[in-house]
KOLFI-995452 format. One record per residue: x, y, z of N, C-alpha, C in turn; residue number from 1; residue in three letters. Coordinates in pm, whole numbers, plus 32768, in hexadecimal, padded with zeros to 4 digits. Atoms other than C-alpha are relative to their C-alpha. Last residue first. Layout:
! KOLFI-995452
 n_xx n_yy n_zz ca_xx ca_yy ca_zz c_xx c_yy c_zz vexdo lumlo
    X    Y    Z     X     Y     Z    X    Y    Z   NUM   ala
...
//
This chain:
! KOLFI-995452
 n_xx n_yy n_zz ca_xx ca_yy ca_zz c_xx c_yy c_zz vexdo lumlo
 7FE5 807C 8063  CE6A  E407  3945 8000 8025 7F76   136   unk
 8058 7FDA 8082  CEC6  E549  3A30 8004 7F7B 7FAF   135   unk
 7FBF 7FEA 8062  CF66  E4E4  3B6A 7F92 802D 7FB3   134   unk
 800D 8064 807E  CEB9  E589  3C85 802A 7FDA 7F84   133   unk
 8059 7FE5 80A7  CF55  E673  3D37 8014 7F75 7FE6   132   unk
 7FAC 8025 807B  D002  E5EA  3EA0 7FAF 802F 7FA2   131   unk
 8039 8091 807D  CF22  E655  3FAB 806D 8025 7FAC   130   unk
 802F 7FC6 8073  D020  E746  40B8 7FC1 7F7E 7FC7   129   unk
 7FE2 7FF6 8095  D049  E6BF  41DB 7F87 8042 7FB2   128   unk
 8037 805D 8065  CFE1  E773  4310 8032 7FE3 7F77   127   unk
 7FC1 800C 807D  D0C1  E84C  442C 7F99 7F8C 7FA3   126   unk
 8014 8054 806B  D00D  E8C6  453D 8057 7FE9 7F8E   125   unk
 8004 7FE2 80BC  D0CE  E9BD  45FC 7FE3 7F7D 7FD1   124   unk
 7FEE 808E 8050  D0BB  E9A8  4775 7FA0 802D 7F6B   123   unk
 8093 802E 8051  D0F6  EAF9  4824 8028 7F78 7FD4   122   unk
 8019 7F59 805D  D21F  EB33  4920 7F76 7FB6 7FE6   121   unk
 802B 8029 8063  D24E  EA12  4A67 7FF2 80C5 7F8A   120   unk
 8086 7F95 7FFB  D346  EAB5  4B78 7FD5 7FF1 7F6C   119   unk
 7FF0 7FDA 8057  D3F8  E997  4BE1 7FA3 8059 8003   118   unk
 8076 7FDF 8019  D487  E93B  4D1C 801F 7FFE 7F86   117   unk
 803C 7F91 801C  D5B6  E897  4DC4 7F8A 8006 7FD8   116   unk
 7F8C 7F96 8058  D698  E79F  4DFB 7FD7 806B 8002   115   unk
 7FF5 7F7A 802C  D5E7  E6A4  4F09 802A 806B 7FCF   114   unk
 7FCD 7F52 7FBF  D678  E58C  4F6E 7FB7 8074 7F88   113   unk
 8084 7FC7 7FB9  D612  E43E  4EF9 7FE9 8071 8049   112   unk
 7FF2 7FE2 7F49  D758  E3C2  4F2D 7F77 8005 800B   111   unk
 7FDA 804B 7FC1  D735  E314  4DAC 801C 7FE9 808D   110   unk
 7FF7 80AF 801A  D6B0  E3C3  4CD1 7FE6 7F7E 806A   109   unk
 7F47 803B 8050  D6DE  E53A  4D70 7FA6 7F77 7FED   108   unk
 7FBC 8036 7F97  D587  E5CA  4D92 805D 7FD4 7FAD   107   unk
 7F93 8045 803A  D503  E703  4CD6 801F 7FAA 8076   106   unk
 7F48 8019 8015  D3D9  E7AA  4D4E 8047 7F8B 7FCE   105   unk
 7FD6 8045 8037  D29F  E858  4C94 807E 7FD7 8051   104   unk
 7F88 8029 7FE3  D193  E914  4D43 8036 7F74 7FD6   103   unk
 7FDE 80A9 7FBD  D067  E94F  4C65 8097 8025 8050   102   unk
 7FFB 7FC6 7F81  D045  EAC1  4BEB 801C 7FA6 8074   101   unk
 7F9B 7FD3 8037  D083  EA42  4A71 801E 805F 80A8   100   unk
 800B 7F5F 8026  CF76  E979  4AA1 8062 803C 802C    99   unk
 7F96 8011 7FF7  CF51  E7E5  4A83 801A 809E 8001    98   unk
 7F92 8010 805B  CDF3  E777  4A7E 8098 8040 8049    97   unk
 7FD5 8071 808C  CD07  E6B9  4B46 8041 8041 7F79    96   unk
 806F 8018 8082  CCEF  E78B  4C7B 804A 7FA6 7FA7    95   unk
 805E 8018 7FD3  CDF5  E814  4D66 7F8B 7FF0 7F9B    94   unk
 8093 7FD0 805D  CF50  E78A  4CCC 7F6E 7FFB 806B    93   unk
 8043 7FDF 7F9B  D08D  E749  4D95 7F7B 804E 7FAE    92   unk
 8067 7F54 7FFC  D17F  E6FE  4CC2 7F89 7FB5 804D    91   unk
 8082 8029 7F95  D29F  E5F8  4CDF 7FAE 8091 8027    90   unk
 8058 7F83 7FC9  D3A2  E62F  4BDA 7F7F 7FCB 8049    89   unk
 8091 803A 7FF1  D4BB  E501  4BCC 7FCB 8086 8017    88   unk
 8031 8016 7FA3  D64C  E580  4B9D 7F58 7FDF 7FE2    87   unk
 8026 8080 7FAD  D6F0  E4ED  4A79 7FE7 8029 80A7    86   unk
 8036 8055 8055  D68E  E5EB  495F 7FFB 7F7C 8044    85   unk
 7F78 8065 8039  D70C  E70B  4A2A 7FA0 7F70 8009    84   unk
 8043 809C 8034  D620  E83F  4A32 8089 7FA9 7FEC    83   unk
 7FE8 8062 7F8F  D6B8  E951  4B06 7FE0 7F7A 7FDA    82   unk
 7F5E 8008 7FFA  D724  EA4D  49A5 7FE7 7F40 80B4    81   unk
 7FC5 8096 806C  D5B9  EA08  4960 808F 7FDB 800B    80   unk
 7F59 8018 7FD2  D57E  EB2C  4A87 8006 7F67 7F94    79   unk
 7FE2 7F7F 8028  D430  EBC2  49AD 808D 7FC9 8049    78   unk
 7FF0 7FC1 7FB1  D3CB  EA65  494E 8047 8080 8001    77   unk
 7F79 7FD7 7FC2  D3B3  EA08  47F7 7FF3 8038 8071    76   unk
 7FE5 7F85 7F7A  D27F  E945  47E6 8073 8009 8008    75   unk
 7F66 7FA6 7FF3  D234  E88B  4695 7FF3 805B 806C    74   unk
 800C 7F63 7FF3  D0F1  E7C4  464C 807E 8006 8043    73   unk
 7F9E 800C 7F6D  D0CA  E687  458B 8004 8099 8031    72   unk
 7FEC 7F8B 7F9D  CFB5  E665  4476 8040 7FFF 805B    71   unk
 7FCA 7F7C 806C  CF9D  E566  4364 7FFD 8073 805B    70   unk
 8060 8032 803E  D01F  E424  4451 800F 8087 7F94    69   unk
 7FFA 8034 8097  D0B9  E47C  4572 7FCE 7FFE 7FA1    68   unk
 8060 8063 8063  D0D2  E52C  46B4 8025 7FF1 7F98    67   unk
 804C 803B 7FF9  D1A6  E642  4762 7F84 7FC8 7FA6    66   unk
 80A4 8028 8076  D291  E6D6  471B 7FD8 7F9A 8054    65   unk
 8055 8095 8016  D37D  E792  481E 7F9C 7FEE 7FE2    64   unk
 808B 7FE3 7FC9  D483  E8A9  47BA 7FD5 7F65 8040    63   unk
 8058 7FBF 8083  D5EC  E923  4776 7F73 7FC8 8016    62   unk
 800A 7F78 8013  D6DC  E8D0  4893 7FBB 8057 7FB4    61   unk
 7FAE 7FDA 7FA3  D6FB  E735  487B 8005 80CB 7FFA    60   unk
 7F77 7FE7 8048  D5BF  E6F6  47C3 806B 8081 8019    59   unk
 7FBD 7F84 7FC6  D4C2  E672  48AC 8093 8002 7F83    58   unk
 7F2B 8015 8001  D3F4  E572  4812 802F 803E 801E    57   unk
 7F92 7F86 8000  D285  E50F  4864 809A 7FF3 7FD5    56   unk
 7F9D 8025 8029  D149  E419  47ED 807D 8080 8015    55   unk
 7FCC 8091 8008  D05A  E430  48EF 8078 7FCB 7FE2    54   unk
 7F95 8007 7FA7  D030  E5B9  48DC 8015 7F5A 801A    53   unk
 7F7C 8014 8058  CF1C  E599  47E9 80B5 8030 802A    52   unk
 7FDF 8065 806A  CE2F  E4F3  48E2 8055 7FE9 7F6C    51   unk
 7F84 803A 7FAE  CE87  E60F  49E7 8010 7F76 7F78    50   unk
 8045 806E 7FBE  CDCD  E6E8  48FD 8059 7FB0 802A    49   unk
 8045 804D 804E  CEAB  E823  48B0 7FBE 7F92 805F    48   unk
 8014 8093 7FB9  CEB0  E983  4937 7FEC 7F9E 7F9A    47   unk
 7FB9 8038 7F85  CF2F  EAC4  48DF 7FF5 7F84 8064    46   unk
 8062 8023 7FE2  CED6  EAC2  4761 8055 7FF0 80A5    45   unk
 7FA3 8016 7FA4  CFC3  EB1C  4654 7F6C 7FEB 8044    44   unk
 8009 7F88 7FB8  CEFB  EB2B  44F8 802C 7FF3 8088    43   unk
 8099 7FB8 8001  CF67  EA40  441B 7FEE 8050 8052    42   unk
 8030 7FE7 7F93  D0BE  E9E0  4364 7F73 803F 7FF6    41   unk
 805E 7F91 802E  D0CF  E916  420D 7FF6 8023 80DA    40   unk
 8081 7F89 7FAD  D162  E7DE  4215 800B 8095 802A    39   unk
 8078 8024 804B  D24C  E70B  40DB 7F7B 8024 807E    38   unk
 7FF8 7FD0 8099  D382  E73E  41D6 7F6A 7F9C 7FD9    37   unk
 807D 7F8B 8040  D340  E78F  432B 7FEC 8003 7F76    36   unk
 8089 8035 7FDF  D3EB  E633  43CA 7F8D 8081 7FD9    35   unk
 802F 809B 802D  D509  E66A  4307 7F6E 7FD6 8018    34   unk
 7FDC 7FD1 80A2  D556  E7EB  4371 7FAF 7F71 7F8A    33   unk
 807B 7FBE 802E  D4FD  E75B  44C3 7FF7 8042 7F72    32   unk
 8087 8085 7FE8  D637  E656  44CA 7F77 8054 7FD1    31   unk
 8019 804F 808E  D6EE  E773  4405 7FC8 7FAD 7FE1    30   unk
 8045 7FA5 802C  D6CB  E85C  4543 7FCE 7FC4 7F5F    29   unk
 805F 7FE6 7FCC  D72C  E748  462E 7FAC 806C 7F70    28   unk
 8037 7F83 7F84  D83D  E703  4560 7FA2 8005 802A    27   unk
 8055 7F80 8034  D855  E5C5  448A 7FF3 8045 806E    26   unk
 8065 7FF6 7FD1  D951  E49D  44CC 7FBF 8091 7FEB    25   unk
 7FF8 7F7C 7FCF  DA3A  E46B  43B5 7F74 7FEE 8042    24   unk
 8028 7F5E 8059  D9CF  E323  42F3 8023 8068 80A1    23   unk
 8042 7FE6 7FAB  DAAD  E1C5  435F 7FD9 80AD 7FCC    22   unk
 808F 7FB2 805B  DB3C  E15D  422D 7F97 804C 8054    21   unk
 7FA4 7FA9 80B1  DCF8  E15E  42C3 7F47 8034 7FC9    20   unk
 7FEA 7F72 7FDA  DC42  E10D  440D 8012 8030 7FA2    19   unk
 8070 7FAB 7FC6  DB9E  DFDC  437E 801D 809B 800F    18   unk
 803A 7FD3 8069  DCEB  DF84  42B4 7F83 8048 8049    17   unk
 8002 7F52 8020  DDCB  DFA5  4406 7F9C 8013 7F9E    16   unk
 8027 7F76 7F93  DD60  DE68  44B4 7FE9 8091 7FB9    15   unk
 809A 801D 7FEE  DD60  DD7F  437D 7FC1 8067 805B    14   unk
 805D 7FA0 806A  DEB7  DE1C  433C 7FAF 7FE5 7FF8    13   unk
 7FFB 7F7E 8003  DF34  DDD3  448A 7FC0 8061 7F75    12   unk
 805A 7FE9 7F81  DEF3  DC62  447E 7FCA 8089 800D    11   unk
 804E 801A 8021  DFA0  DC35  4334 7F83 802C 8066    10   unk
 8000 7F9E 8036  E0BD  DCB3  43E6 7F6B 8015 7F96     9   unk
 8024 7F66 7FB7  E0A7  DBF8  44FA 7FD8 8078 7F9A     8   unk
 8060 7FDB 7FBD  E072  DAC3  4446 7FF9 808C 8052     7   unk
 80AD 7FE0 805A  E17D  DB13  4370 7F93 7FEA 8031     6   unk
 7FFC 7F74 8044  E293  DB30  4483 7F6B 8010 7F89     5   unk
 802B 7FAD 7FC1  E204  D9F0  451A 7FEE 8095 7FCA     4   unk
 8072 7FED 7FED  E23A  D93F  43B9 7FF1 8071 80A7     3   unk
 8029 7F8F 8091  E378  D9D1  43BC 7F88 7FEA 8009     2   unk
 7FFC 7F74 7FDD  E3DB  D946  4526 7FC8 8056 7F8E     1   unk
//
């Protein structure tokens, strides 16, 4: 019976240590806070090329980036309060980019139901910054 008792207990603190180091998940506003640091905004622009819309993220009430690499672009919608991070956006683009006049809706996950709209804003380039050169 003791060994049992110590296997359990042993058991339980293998379980809990993860949680015990597990990092605080990051706000929506602190996720993008993260993903803007070390770039430089550019001039807003009401359309982008569908080819840098590929890579997307919706961040739950605050905006959606799009793309990777040294340039991603930032649309806060004007209702951002409707954005939620686990419904799907299915736009409706005429032409080959992505424009801020586009119809945008929200589906649920998993019914596939229909939530709502969005009403796209501007898209804000963001580019890193070059690092300075060391000096030798």
């Amino acid at each position: 019976m003791r060994k049992l008792a110590t296997a359990v207990t042993a058991a339980a603190a293998l379980l809990a240590g993860p949680a015990l180091e597990a990092k605080p998940r990051l706000t929506p506003q602190q996720e993008l806070a993260k993903l803007l640091e070390g770039r430089e905004p550019g001039k807003p622009t009401n359309c982008v090329s569908n080819s840098d819309t590929r890579e997307m993220r919706v961040l739950d009430k605050t905006a959606i980036v799009f793309g990777w690499g040294n340039t991603i672009w930032v649309n806060v919608p004007k209702n951002a309060e409707d954005l939620d991070d686990d419904d799907v956006l299915v736009t409706k683009t005429f032409g080959s980019q992505l424009c801020s006049l586009d119809i945008v809706y929200t589906m649920d996950r998993s019914s596939r139901i229909t939530t709502g709209f969005i009403n796209l804003g501007d898209f804000v380039p963001y580019r890193r910054v070059p690092k300075p050169a060391k000096a030798n």
